[in-house]
N, C-alpha and C positions, 0 to 999 in steps of 0.2 A: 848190574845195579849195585850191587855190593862193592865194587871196586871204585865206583862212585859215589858210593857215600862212607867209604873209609877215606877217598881221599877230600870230603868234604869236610869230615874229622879233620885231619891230617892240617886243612890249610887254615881250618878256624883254630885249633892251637897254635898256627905260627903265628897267626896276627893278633892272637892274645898274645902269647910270649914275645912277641917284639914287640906291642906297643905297653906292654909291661918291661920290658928292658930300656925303650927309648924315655920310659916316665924318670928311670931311675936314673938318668944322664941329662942332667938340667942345662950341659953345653951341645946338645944335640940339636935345641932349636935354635940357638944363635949360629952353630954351624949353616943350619940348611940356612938362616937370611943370609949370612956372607955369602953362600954359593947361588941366592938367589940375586945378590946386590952385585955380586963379580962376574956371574955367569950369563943367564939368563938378559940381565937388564942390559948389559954391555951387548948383548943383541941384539935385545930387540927394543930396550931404553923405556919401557914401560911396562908395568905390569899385566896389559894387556897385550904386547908382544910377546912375554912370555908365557902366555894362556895358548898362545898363538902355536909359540913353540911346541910347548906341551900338548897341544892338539896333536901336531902335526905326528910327535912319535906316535901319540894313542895309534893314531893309522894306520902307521906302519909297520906297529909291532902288534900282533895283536895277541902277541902270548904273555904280553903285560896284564891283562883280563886276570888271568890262572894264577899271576903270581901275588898274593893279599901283600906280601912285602911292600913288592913296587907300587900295589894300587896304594899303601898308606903313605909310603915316602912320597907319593906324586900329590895326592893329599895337602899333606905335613908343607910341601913345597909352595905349594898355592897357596894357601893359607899367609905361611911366611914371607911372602913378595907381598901379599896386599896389606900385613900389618906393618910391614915396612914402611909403604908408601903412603898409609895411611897416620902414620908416624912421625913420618919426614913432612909430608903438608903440615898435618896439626903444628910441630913443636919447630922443626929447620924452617919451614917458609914463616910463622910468626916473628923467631929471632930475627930474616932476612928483611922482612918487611916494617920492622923498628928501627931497624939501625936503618935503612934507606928512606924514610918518611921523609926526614924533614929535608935530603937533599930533593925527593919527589915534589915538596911544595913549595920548595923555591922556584924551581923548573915551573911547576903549575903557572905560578900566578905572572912569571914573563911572557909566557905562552898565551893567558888572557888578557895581556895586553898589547902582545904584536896581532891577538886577533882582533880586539877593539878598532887598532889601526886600522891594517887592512880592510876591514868590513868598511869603515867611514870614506876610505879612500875608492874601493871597487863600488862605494853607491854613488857617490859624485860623478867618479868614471860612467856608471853603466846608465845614471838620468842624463850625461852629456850625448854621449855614440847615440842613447835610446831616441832622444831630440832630431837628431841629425840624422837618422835612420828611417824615422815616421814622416820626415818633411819628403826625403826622399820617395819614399814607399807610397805614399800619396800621389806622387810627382808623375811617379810610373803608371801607377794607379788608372789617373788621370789620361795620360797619353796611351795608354793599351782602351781605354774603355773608347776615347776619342776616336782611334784607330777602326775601332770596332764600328764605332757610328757611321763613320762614312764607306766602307765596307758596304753598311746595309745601304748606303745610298747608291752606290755603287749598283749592288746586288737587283735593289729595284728598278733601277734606270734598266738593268739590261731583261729585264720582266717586258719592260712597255718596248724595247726594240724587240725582244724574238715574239710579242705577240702582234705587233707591225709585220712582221716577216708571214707569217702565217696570213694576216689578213689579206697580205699580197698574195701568198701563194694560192687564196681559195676565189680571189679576184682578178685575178689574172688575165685567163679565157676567154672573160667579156661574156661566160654565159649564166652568170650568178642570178638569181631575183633577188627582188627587194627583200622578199619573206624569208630566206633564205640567209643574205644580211642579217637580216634582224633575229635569226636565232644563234649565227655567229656571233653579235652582240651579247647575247644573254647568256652565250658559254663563258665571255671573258670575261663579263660582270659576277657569274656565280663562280669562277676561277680567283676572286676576290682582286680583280684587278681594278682600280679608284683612275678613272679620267672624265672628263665634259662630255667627250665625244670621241668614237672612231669612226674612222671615214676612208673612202677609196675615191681616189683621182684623179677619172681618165686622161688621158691624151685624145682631144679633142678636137680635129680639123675641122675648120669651121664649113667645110662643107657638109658636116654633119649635125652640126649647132643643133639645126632647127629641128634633126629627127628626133635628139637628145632633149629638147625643150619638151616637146609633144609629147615625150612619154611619160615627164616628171611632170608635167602641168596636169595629165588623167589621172595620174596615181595620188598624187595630192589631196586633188579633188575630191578623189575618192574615201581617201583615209583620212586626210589631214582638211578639212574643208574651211579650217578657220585660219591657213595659210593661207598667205596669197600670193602666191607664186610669179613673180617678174622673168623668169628666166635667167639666163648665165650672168649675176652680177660682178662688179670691180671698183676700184678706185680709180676712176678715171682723172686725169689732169684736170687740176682745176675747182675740182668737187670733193669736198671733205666727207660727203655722205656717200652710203654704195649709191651707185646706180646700176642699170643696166651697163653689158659690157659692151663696146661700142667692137667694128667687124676687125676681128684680131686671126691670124694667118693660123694660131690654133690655141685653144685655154687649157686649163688644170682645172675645170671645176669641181665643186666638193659633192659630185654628183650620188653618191653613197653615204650617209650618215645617221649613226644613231649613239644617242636616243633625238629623236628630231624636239618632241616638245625642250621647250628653253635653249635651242638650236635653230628657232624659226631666222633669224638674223643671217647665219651662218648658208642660207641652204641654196645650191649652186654660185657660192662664191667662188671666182678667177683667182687661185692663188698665184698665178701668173701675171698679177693685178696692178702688186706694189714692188718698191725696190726691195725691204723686206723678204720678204716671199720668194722673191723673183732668184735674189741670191741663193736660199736657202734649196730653189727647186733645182737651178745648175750645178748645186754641192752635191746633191745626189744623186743626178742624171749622170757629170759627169766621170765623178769618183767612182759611181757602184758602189754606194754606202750611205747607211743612213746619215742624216742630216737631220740639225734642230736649227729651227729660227734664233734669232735673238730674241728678248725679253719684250712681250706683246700684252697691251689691254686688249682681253677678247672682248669680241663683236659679243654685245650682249644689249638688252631692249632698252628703251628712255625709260624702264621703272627700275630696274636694277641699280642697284649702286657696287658690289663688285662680283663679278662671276667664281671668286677664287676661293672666296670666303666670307661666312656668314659675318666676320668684324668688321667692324671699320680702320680698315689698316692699309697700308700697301702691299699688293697682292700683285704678281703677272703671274702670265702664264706662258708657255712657248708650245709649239708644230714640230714634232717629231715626224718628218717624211722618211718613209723607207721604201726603196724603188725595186725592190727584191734582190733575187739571187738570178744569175743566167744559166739557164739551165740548157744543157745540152742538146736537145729534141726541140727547142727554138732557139737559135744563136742568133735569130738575124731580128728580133722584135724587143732586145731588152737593151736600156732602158729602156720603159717608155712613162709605163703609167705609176702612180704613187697611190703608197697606204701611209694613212698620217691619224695621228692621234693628237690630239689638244689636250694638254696636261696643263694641270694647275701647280707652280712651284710648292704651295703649302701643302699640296695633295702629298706629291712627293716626300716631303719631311714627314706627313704624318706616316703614313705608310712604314717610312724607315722606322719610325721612332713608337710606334704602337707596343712596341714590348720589351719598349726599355725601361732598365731597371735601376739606372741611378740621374738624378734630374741634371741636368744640362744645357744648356741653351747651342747655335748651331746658328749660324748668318753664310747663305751663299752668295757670291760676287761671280758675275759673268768677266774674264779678265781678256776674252778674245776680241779682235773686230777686224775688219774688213780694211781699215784703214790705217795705215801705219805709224802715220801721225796725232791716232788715236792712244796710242801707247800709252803717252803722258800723261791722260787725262785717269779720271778717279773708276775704275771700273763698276761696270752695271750693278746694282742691287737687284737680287733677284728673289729673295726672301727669306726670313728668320722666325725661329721658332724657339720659345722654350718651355722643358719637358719638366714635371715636379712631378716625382713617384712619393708618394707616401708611405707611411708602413705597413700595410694591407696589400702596396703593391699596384696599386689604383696611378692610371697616369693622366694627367693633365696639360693640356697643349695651350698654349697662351702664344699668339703671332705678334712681331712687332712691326713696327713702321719702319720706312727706308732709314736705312746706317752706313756711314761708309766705311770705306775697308779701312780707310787710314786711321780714324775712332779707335777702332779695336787692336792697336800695336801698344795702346797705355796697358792692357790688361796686365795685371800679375801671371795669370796661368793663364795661356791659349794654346791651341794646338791649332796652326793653320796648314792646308793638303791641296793642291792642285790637283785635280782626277781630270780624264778627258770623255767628253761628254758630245757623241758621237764625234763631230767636225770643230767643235767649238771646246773649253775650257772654264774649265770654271772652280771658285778658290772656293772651299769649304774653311770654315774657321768654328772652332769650335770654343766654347771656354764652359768654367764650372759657374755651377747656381749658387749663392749662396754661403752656406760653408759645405759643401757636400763633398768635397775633398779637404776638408782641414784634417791637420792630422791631430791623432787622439795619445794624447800625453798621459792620460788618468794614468793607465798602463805602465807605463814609464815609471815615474813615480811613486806609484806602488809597488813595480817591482823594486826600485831605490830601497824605498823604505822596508822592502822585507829582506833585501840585503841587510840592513845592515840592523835589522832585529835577529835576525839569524844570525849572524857574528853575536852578536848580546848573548841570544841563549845559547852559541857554541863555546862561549867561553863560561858562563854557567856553565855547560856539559861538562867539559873538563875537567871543572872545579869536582861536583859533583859522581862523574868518573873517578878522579883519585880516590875516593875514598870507598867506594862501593867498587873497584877492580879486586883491592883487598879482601874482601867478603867474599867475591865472583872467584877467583884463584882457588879459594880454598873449598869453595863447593864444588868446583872443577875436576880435581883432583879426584874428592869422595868419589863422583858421579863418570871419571873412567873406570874407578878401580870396577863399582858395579857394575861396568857396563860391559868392560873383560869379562867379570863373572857371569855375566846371563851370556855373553856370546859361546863361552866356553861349555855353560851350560847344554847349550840350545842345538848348541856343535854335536855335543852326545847323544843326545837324545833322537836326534838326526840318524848318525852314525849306526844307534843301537835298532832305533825304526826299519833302517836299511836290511839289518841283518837278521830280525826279527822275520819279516818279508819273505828274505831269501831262502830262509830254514825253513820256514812254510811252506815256501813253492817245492824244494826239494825234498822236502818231508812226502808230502800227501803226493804230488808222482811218484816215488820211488816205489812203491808199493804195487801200486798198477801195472806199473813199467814194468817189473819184475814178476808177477804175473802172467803179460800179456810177451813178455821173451822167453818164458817156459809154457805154456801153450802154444807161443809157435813152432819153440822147437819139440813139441809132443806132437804137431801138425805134420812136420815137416820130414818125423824119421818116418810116421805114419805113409805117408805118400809115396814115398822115397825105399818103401819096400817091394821087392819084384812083384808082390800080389797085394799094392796098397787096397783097404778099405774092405775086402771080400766077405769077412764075417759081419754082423751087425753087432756088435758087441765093440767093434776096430771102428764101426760107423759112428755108432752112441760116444763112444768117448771123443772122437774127433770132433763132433756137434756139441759137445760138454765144452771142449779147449777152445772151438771158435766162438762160442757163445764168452767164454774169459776173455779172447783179444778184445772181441766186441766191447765184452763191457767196461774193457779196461780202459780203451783210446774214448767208450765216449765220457768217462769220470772224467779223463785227463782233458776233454774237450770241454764239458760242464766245468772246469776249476775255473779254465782261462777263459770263459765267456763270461760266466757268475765274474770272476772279477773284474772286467770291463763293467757289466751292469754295476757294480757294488761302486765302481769309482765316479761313475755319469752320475749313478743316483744322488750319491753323495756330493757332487757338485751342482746335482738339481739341472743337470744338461738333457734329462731324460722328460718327453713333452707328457702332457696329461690333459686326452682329449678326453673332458667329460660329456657323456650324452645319455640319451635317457635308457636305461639297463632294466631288464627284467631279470630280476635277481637267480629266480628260479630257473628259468628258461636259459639263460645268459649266463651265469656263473652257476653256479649246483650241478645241475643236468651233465653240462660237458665235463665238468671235475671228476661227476660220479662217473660217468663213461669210463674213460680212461684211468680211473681208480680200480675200478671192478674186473678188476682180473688175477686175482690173489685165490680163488677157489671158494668153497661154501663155506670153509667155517670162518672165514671173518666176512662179517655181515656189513653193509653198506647202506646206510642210510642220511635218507633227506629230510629235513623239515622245514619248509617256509612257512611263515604265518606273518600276513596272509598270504593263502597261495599266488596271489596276483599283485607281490608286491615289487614296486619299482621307484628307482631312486636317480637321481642324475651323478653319474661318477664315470670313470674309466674303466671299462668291464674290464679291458685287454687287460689293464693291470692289477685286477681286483680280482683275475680269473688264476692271474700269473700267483697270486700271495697264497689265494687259497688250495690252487694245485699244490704248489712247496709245501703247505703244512700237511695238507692229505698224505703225501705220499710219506714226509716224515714218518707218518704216524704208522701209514704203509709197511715200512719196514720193518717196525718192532712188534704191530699185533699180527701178531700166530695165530689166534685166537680169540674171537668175543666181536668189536663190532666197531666201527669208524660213522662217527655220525659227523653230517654236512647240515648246518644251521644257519636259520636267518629268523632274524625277528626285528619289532618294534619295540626300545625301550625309552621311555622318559622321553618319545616323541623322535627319537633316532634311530636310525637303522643301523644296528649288529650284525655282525656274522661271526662264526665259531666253527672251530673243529674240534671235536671231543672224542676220544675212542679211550679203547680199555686194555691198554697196555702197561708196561711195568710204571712209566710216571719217570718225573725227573729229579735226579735228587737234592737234596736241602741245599748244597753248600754248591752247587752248579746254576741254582736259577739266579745269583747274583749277576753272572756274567752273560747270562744269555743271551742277551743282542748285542755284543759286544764283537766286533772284528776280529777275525784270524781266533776262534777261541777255541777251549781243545775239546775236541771230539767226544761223544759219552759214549760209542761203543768200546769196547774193548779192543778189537780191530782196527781203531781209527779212520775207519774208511770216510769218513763227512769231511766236505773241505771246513768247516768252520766259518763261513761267509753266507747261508743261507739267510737266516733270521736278520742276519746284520741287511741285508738287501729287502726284506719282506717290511723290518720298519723303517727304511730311507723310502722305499713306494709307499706305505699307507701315508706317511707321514707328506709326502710328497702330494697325495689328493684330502691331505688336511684331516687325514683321521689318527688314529692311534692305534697301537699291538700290544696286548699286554698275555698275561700269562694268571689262569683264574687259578690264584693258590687254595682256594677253599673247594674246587670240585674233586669230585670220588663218584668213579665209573659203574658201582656197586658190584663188581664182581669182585669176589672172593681172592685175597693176595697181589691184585692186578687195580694198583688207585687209579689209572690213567692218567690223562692231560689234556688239558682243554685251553686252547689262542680262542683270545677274543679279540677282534677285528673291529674297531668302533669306527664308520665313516666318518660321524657328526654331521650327519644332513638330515634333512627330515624325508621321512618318504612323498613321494608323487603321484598325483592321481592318475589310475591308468589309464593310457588314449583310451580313447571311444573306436576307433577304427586305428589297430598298429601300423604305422606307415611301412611301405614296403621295401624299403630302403634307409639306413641311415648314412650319415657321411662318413665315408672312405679315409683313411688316417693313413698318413704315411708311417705312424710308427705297428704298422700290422708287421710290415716287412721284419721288424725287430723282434717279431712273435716266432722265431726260429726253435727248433727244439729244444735246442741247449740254452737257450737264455730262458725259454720258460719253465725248466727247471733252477732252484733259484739255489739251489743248494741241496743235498740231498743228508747234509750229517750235522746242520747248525743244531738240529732235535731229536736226536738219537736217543731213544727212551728206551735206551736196554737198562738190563741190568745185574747185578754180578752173578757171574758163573754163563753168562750168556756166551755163546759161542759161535761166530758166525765166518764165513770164508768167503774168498773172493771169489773162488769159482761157482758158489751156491746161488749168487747173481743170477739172474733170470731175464728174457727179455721186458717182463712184466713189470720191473722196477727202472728199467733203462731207460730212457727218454726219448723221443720217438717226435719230439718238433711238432710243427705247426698242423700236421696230418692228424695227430690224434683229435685235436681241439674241431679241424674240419670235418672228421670221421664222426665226432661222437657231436655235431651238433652243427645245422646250416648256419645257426649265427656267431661260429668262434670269430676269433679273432677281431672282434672288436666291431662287428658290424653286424647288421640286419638282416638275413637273405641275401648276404653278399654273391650268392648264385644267378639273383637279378640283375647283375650288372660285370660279374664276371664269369664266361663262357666255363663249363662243367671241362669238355677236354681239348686237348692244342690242337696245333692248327699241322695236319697232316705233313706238309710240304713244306721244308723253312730250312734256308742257307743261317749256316753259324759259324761265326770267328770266334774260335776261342783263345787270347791273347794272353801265356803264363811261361816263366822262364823256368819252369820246373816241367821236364817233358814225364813226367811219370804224373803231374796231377793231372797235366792235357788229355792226358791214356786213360786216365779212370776217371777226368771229368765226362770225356765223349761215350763213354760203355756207361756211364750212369746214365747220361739223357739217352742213349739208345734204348734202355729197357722199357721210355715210357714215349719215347718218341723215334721209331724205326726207320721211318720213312726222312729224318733227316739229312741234311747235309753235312759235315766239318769241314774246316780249315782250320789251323795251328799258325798260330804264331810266338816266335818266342820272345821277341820284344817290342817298344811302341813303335819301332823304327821300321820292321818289315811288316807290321799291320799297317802303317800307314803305306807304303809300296804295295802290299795286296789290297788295301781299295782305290788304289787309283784305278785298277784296270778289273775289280769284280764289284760284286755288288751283295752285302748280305743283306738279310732280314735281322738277326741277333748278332751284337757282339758281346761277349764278356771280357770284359780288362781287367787285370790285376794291376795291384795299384804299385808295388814295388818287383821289378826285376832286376835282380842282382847281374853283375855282367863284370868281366878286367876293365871297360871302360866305361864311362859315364853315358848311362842308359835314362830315356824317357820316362817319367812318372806314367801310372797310368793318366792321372788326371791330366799331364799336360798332350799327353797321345788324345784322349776325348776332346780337347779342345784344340786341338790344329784337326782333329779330325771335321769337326764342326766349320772350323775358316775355311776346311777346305769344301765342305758341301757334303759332306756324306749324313743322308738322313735316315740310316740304321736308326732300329731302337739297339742303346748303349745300357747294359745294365753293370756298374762298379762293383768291384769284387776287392774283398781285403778282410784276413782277421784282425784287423783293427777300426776303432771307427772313424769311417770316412767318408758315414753318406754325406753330410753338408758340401766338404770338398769335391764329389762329382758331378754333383746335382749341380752346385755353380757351374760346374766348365759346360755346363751340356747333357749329361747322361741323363737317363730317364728314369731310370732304378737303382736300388743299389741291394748287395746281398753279403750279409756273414760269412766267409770261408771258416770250419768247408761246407759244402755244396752238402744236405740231407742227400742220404741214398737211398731209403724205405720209399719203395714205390709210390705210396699216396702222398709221404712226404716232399719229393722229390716234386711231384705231379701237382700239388698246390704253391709250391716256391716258383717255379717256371709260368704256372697261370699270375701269379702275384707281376712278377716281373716282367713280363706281354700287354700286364694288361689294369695293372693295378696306374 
């Protein structure tokens, strides 16, 4: 100590005495900008490059710290680079920016007038192309949508042949009934298929005419009584109206059809009758393919005026025959008989065009015939339709009268298509409504005109830029130099954070560590004598040095867990199941438990008021705040009494710890919940992170920690210390009947020994002349996990009777992998679980690669994976070993193992549980981690 504060003498006169000799040298600071303007900038060309530089030594030297010299010149340096550049902006870029003006605004204003040009010229240009782009794009428009249309015409024609096909195939046999028909009918009808009529028609030798008569003349009768039935009709020579068919070698009558009403005309009619017909029946007898008639007025009554359509317009309709398919198992009977459907051409259009969506109009011409010298002639009209969609989307069919095809070659826009329609042909012509494909200019137009308003204000910009770049330049400049400064700042503070840290960590182990390597070597010559341990005296001190390792690895254990908790907290990664808590029963009780082991004279006391009072928070962590302060307080009273407090104030629920110890002093309770702070024992044994952890958790379930400056413990010499814990919630009324169970958290598992101790020296309330030692440690003060809080109460850990729902002890018989590339922690993981579970199994493994090859061919109950194994080559994570374990079918329960946190990570891939390394070894402790992880 003295050697360090002569030499803290020593370096504060050098940096008086030099920065009193640099005062007295007024070219010392023009030196350092030359070396800053030659040196440095020729580097790095900015003054923030040279911040950059000057980082880069801080780094790498770091016995520049020690020397005040180098820390003022490095100073003195920074400083002189920013008022340089700070110099040169203000007064060299004004000179620059005078003398350059007026060439600037000469430049400007040619500039806003080749942009004027341009813009006048690129709006011309882009409303010509635009023109000639939207005529096109219509054009296309137009012929993709036309395309489309007859598509669906297409589409539906072959609807009404594969449902012909089917009619054939269910009429075939010749063993069909009428009633039978007629619910074939009502499937095609509610299949939303739109015709007059379907129908089957036999092949008919007339030596069965009469049997065929006889059975449609009783059926009639029966059903239909207000037919009247003639038998097999035709168009016989001679006679424009049907009549009976006179004796024909064999007929096609329409012996099958429905729906009969407004079919009465139609009903055994000989389509083998007319020449018509007559063609269309040999087209598909002897092709083996469907076949349509030519364009036909249907047979319909003297009151009708057209069967096609409710208008007054021209309307046909045609006979699609289909003679079926030959099927293998009869080869010697097909062709023979026909299924035929009577469609209405306007049926068809509507059909097609029920869900279209831009209006159109659509004219069919039959362009086939029979005759060759029909070629010439104007081909058939077979009907037209047009479509008006509105804006809503609503469509409108409007039919017209006969058009010929040659009419429609004036049109401007037509799309005309030939499709083939079974045997026959036929020309679809399509054209637009309207203006429904004109093209839209507005577009056009307006973008013209925002071209060349946009050239306007860019040459405004310009203008307006030269004069405001000048301002922008020299703010520029200000706001790097700043901005070097805060990085170069922010760089150290960084830097100094780092090392702050790591003094820490080497601090508070080294103590331990040292310790816990002289008890073992007090252990080890102990043993290691020809008659170790013989007297009890050689026994007593060996149980004194292993009670030191003890307590040393688990300080060193509590550092590195507490700061894990300390960093979650603080990034608020850590969850906060509130549920309903009995303050007494649920925090107090179990605290006092596990507090009450310090002897008689310090006294342990409870007070709730009221005794039945309950609040909604997070016990697990409201058990975790007030254990840490207890035992704090634990440590320094010798003497007098440690009270555990709960109450109602100003409608909120408090809780406190107060006891009667030495108290904390004035000028240390500024810092108290302050990170990394230093220790109040003498000893320094506290890591300095407790309290910092106790207020990121209250704060965390939204309460507050504070420190009651005005209590006094009333005992004589001894003021105490008293944390007040304020939830800020109001208290709750208690159940009527406790439920006997509450929900299960998965952060119980986080309730490990060493995390719920949260620190053990943030509150060290010694005080001077106090003396205390590392082997004076006791198991009494050492932290004992999850098992004390189960020992000393069935509802630790954050639950209710969690005995209701997880089994008291394991399960006798049980295969385990234990997966870790460290063979000495696999050796003393398996001898711990032995002590509480005998009858187990093990297996080892030392990495994910030979656990995955030992369960292909075994099968465990438990695995435990460790999450990183080190190896020469590149080794499986755990997490990615659990998840190929998983694609590959192994339904182990998986519990993740890692001193770091990495429940989220295994829990995705698959695992079931996950556990803190290391593994508790205290028997109950050990014995509630394993039930947790079975069965939680």
């Amino acid at each position: 100590m003295k050697e360090k504060k002569s030499r803290g003498i020593s370096r504060s006169n050098i940096l008086w005495n030099s920065g009193r000799s640099l005062k007295k040298q007024p070219s010392a600071r023009k030196q350092t900008e030359s070396e800053c303007m030659n040196s440095d900038l020729e580097r790095a060309g900015t003054c923030a490059d040279a911040d950059a530089e000057v980082l880069k030594r801080y780094h790498d030297d770091d016995d520049d710290d020690d020397d005040p010299l180098a820390l003022w010149q490095q100073q003195q340096h920074d400083d002189s680079c920013k008022t340089y550049l700070m110099t040169k902006g203000n007064h060299g870029g004004d000179m620059n920016s005078l003398s350059s003006f007026k060439v600037h605004w000469a430049t400007t204003r040619l500039i806003m007038v080749l942009i004027l040009a341009l813009s006048l010229g690129t709006c011309l240009s882009f409303i010509a192309v635009g023109v000639s782009r939207a005529n096109d794009r219509e054009d296309d428009d137009f012929h993709r949508d036309a395309q489309d249309f007859v598509q669906k015409i297409q589409a539906s024609w072959a609807e009404y042949v594969h449902a012909a096909s089917l009619v054939h195939a269910r009429c075939r046999d010749g063993t069909l009934t009428r009633a039978e028909f007629r619910a074939l009918y009502e499937y095609l009808v509610a299949g939303g298929l739109d015709f007059k009529a379907v129908q089957f028609d036999p092949h008919v030798p007339h030596s069965q005419r009469q049997e065929l008569e006889d059975e449609a003349r009783a059926y009639y009768a029966e059903h239909y009584p207000h037919v009247d039935y003639q038998g097999i009709l035709g168009f016989e020579p001679g006679l424009a109206e049907l009549s009976p068919r006179s004796e024909q070698p064999f007929y096609y009558p329409i012996h099958y059809m429905e729906p009969i009403v407004g079919n009465e005309a139609a009903i055994e009619l000989d389509y083998y009758s007319s020449e018509s017909r007559i063609q269309t029946v040999n087209a598909a007898l002897t092709r083996g393919l469907p076949a349509v008639t030519s364009r036909l007025q249907l047979v319909k009554t003297s009151e009708a005026i057209n069967r096609c359509t409710s208008e007054d317009v021209d309307a046909y309709g045609v006979v699609l025959m289909h003679p079926g398919v030959n099927l293998t198992a009869q080869p010697d009977v097909w062709p023979r008989d026909l299924a035929s459907f009577v469609i209405c051409v306007p049926q068809l259009l509507f059909k097609a065009t029920e869900k279209q969506v831009k209006s159109l109009a659509a004219y069919i011409h039959d362009s086939s015939s029979a005759d060759p010298a029909k070629m010439m002639h104007e081909p058939d009209f077979m009907g037209a339709v047009r479509v008006d969609v509105d804006n809503s989307g609503n469509v409108k069919h409007t039919y017209y009268d006969e058009v010929s095809l040659s009419s429609l070659d004036g049109k401007n826009m037509f799309h005309r298509q030939a499709i083939p329609v079974a045997n026959r042909y036929w020309t679809i012509t399509v054209v637009p409504v309207d203006e429904t494909y004109r093209p839209h200019l507005v577009f056009v137009i307006l973008g013209g005109t925002i071209i060349f308003v946009a050239g306007v204000c860019l040459a405004l910009w310009v203008y307006a830029n030269t004069v405001r770049m000048r301002k922008f330049n020299d703010m520029k400049v200000k706001a790097e130099a700043e901005k070097a400064q805060l990085i170069l700042k922010n760089a150290r503070q960084a830097t100094r954070a780092e090392r702050e840290l790591n003094d820490f960590i080497a601090h508070e182990v080294r103590n331990p560590v040292a310790a816990a390597m002289a008890a073992t070597s007090f252990v080890k010559a102990a043993i290691q004598k020809d008659a170790p341990l013989v007297d009890e005296n050689a026994r007593q001190q060996a149980r004194e040095d292993m009670c030191v390792i003890d307590n040393a690895l688990k300080f060193v254990n509590d550092l590195l867990r507490n700061m894990l908790d300390m960093h979650r907290a603080a990034d608020k990664q850590l969850k906060v199941n509130k549920q309903l808590t009995d303050v007494l029963h649920d925090v107090l009780e179990p605290v006092h438990a596990m507090l009450h082991q310090r002897g008689d004279r310090v006294e342990l006391l409870i007070e709730c008021t009221p005794p039945n009072l309950y609040v909604m928070t997070d016990s697990l962590r409201l058990k975790q705040v007030i254990l840490n302060l207890g035992r704090n307080s634990a440590k320094f009273v010798n003497e007098g009494f440690i009270r555990l407090c709960a109450e109602v104030v100003d409608g909120q629920v408090q809780l406190s710890v107060e006891d009667s110890g030495p108290g904390i002093p004035q000028k240390k309770r500024e810092f108290l919940f302050a990170k990394f702070q230093e220790s109040l024992d003498r000893l320094s044994q506290g890591t300095g992170i407790g309290l910092f952890l106790c207020k990121n958790l209250v704060e965390l379930m939204g309460g507050e920690i504070c420190l009651d400056d005005d209590y006094d413990s009333g005992v004589p010499n001894q003021p105490g210390t008293r944390f007040l814990v304020k939830l800020k919630v109001p208290p709750v009324e208690p159940p009527a009947d406790e439920p006997a169970m509450m929900v299960f958290h998965d952060d119980v598992e986080q309730y490990t020994g060493d995390e719920m101790v949260v620190g053990d020296g943030g509150v060290d309330s010694s005080q001077e002349g106090m003396e205390k030692k590392w082997s004076e440690s006791t198991d009494e003060t050492c932290p004992t996990g999850s098992s004390e809080l189960a020992a000393a109460s069935p509802r630790s850990n954050g639950v209710h009777n969690m005995t209701s729902s997880i089994p008291k002890t394991l399960p006798k018989n049980l295969s385990v992998l234990l997966v870790d590339d460290d063979s000495m922690i696999r050796k003393m993981f398996s001898r711990a679980i032995e002590t509480v579970a005998p009858t187990w199994t093990f297996r080892q493994a030392a990495n994910g690669e030979t656990a995955l090859r030992i369960t292909e061919t075994e099968q465990f109950d438990l695995i435990f994976m460790d999450m990183y194994m080190a190896s020469v080559e590149k080794q499986l994570l755990g997490t990615e070993t659990v998840a190929e374990m998983r694609v590959r079918g192994v339904k182990s329960r998986i519990c993740g193992l890692s001193a770091n946190d990495k429940e989220i990570e295994f829990l995705n891939v698959g695992a079931d549980a996950f556990a803190f390394k290391p593994f508790p070894c205290a028997h109950a402790a050990l014995m509630a981690e394993l039930l947790r992880v079975l069965y939680s």
